[in-house]
C-alpha positions as CSV (number, residue, x, y, z in Angstrom):
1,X,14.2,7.1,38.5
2,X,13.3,4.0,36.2
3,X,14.2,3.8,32.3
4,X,11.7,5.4,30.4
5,X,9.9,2.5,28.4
6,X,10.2,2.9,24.3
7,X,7.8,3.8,22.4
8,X,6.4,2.6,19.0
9,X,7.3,4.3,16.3
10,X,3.5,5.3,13.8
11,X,2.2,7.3,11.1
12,X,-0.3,10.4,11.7
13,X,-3.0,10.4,9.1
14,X,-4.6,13.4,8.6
15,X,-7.5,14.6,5.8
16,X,-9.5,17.6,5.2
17,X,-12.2,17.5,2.2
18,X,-12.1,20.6,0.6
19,X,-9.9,23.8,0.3
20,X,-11.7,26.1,1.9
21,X,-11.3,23.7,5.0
22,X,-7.3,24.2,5.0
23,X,-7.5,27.2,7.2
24,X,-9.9,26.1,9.8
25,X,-9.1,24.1,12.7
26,X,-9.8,20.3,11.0
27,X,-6.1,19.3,11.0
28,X,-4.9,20.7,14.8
29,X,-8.2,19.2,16.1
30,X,-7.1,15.4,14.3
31,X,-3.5,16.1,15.0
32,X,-4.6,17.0,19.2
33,X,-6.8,13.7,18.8
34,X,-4.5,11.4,17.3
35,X,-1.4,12.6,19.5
36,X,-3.7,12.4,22.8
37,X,-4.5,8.3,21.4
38,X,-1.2,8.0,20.8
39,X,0.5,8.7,23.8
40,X,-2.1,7.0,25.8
41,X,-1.7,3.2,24.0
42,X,2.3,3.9,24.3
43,X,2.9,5.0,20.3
44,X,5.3,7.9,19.4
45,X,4.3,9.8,15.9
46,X,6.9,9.3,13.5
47,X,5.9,11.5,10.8
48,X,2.8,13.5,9.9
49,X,1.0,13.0,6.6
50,X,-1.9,15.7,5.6
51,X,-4.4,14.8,3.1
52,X,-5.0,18.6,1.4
53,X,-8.8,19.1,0.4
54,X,-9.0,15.4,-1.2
55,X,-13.0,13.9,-0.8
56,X,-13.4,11.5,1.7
57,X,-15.4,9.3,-1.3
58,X,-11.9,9.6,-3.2
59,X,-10.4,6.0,-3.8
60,X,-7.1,5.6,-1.6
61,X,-4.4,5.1,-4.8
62,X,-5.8,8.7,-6.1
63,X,-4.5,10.4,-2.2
64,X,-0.9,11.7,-2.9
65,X,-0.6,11.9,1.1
66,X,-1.8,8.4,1.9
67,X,0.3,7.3,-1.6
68,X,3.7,8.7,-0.2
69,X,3.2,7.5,3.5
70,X,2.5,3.9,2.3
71,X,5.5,3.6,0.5
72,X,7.6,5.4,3.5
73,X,6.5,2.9,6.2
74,X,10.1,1.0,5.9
75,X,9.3,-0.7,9.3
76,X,6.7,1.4,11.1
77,X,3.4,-0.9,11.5
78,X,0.9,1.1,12.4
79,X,-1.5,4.3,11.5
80,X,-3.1,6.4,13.8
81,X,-6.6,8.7,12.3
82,X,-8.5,10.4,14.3
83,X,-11.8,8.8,13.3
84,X,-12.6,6.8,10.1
85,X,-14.5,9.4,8.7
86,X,-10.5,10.9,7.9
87,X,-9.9,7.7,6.6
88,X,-12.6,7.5,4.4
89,X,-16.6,8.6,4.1
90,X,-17.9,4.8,2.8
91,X,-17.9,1.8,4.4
92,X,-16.6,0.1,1.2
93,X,-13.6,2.5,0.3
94,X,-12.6,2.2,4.5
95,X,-12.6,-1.5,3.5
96,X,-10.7,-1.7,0.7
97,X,-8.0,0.6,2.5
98,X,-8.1,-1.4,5.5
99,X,-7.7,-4.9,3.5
100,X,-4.7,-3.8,1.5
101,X,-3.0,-2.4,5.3
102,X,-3.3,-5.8,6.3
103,X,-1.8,-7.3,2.9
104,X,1.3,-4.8,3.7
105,X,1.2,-6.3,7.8
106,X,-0.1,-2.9,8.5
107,X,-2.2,-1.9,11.6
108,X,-4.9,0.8,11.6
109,X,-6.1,2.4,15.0
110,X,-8.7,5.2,15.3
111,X,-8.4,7.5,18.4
112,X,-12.4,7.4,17.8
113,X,-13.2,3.9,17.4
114,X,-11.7,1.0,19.8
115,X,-12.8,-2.0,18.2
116,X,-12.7,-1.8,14.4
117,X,-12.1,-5.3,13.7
118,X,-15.5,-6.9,15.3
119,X,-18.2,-4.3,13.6
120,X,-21.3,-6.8,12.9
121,X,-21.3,-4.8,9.7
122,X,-18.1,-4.5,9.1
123,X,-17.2,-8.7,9.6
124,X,-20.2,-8.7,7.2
125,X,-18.9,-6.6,4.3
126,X,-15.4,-8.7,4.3
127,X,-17.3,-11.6,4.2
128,X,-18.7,-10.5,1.1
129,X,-15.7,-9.1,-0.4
130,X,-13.8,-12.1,0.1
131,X,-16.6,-14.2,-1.6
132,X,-16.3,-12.1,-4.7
133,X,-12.7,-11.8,-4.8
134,X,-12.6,-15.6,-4.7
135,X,-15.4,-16.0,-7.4
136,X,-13.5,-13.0,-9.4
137,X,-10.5,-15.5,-8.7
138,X,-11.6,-18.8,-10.2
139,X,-12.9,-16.3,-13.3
140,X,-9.6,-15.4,-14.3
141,X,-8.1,-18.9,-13.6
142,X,-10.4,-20.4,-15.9
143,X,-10.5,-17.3,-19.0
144,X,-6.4,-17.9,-18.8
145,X,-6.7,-22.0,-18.8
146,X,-9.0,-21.2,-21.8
147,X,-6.2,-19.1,-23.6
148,X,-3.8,-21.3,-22.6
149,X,-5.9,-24.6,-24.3
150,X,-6.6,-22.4,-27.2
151,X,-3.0,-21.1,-27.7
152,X,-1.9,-25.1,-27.3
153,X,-4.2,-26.2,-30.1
154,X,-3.2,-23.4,-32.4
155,X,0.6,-24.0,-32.0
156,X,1.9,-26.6,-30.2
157,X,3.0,-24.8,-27.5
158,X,1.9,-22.5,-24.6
159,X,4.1,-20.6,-22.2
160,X,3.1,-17.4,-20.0
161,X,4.8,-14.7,-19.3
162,X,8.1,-15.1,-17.7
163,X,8.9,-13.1,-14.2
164,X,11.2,-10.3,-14.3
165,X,14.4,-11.7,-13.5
166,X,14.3,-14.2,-16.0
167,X,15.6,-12.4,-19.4
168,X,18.7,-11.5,-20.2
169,X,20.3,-8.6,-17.6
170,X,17.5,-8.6,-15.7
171,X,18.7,-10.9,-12.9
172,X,21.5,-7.8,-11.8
173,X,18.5,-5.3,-11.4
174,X,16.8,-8.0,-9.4
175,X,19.4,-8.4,-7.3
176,X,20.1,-4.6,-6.8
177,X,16.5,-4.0,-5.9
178,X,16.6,-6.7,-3.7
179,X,19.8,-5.5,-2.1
180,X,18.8,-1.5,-1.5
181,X,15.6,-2.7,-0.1
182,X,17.6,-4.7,2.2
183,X,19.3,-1.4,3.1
184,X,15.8,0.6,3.8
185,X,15.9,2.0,0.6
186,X,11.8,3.0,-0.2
187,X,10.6,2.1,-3.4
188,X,10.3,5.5,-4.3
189,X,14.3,6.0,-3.9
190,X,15.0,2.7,-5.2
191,X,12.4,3.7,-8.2
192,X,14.3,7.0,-8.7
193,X,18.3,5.8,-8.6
194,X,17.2,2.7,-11.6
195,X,15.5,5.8,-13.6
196,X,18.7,7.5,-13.1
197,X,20.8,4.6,-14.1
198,X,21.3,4.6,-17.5
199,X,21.9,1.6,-17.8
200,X,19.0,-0.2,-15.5
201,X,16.0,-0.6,-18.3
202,X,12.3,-1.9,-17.9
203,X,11.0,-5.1,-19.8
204,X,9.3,-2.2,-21.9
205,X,11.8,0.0,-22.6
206,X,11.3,-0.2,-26.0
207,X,8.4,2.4,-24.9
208,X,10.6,4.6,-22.7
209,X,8.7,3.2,-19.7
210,X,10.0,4.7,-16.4
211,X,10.6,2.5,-13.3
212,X,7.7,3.2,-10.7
213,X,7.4,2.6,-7.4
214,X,4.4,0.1,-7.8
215,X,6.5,-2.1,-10.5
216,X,9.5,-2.3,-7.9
217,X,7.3,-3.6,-5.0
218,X,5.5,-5.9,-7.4
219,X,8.6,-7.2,-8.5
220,X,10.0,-7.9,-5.7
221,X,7.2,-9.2,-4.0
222,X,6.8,-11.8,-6.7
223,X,10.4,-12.6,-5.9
224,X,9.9,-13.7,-2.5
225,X,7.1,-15.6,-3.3
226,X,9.5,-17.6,-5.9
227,X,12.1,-18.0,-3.5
């Protein structure tokens, strides 16, 4: 008998819009959809995350489902919904979710849609997207070179803000984030062991800030672009 082949590990997505929904059949029929998909194109669901009565309208940061799973991915590549309709009602929010999976080297597959890449509609809206993120862009290059002139006239001098890493005891945390997400550490965990850690403080500390997921991967993304 031959060696069964390995599977890719993926994420289950599954959302239901309201509460009264939770008891009918929505999630078992996107769970039988998705695993049917899944095992057909060779992929093995890792985990299972269930949206709870959250609008399909409802922008993808507000989902504490879809919030959690993102920052659990620590290596899986890909999410499996059962149609895009789970993911999201509107083109634009779909979009938006689907651009920032690609920014994180993320794949989205629908067991209801086989080609969501090459949508006329779809290759349309990017195009648009991407014309005002680049005009939105040049905006904010241009409002800070202002500030920046402005600031240099005034006083003499002009310097931004520096990268965290760069004050004093800063570059240890750095390097301790850096080393636990070498490890597999999520940026939740990592997020929860520096607001543990007495002695590990934010930049604005002086404001009891806590450490949050978001500001560790920000921080270290940052890093690796400096590198």
């Amino acid at each position: 008998m031959g060696k069964q082949q390995k599977r890719t590990l993926a994420f289950g997505y599954l959302r239901v819009s309201g509460k009264g929904q939770l008891k009918g059949d929505g999630f078992p029929r996107q769970r039988a959809a998705i695993e049917k998909f899944a095992a057909s194109r060779g992929y093995e669901i890792a985990r299972w995350y269930e949206e709870r009565g959250v609008p399909g309208a409802t922008e993808w940061e507000s989902r504490p489902a879809w919030s959690t799973m993102v920052q659990n991915l620590n290596g899986v590549q890909t999410i499996i919904v059962a149609g895009l309709d789970r993911l999201a009602r509107e083109l634009f929010v779909q979009e938006y979710i689907l651009r920032d999976l690609k920014q994180r080297h993320v794949t989205l597959l629908s067991a209801n849609e086989e080609d969501i890449g090459s949508d006329p509609a779809r290759v349309l809206f990017r195009q648009v997207m991407g014309a005002i993120a680049e005009y939105d862009k040049a905006m904010v290059v241009l409002k800070l070179r202002g500030a920046r002139q402005r600031m240099k006239a005034k006083t003499g001098r002009c310097e931004g803000r520096k990268p965290f890493g760069s004050w004093p005891g800063e570059a240890a945390t750095l390097e301790k984030m850096r080393s636990l997400r070498a490890d597999g550490w999520t940026f939740t965990r990592i997020a929860e062991l520096l607001n543990e850690s007495s002695g590990v403080r934010t930049r604005d500390n002086a404001r009891q800030k806590r450490w949050y997921p978001a500001t560790v991967q920000k921080i270290l993304a940052r890093a690796v672009k400096a590198a």
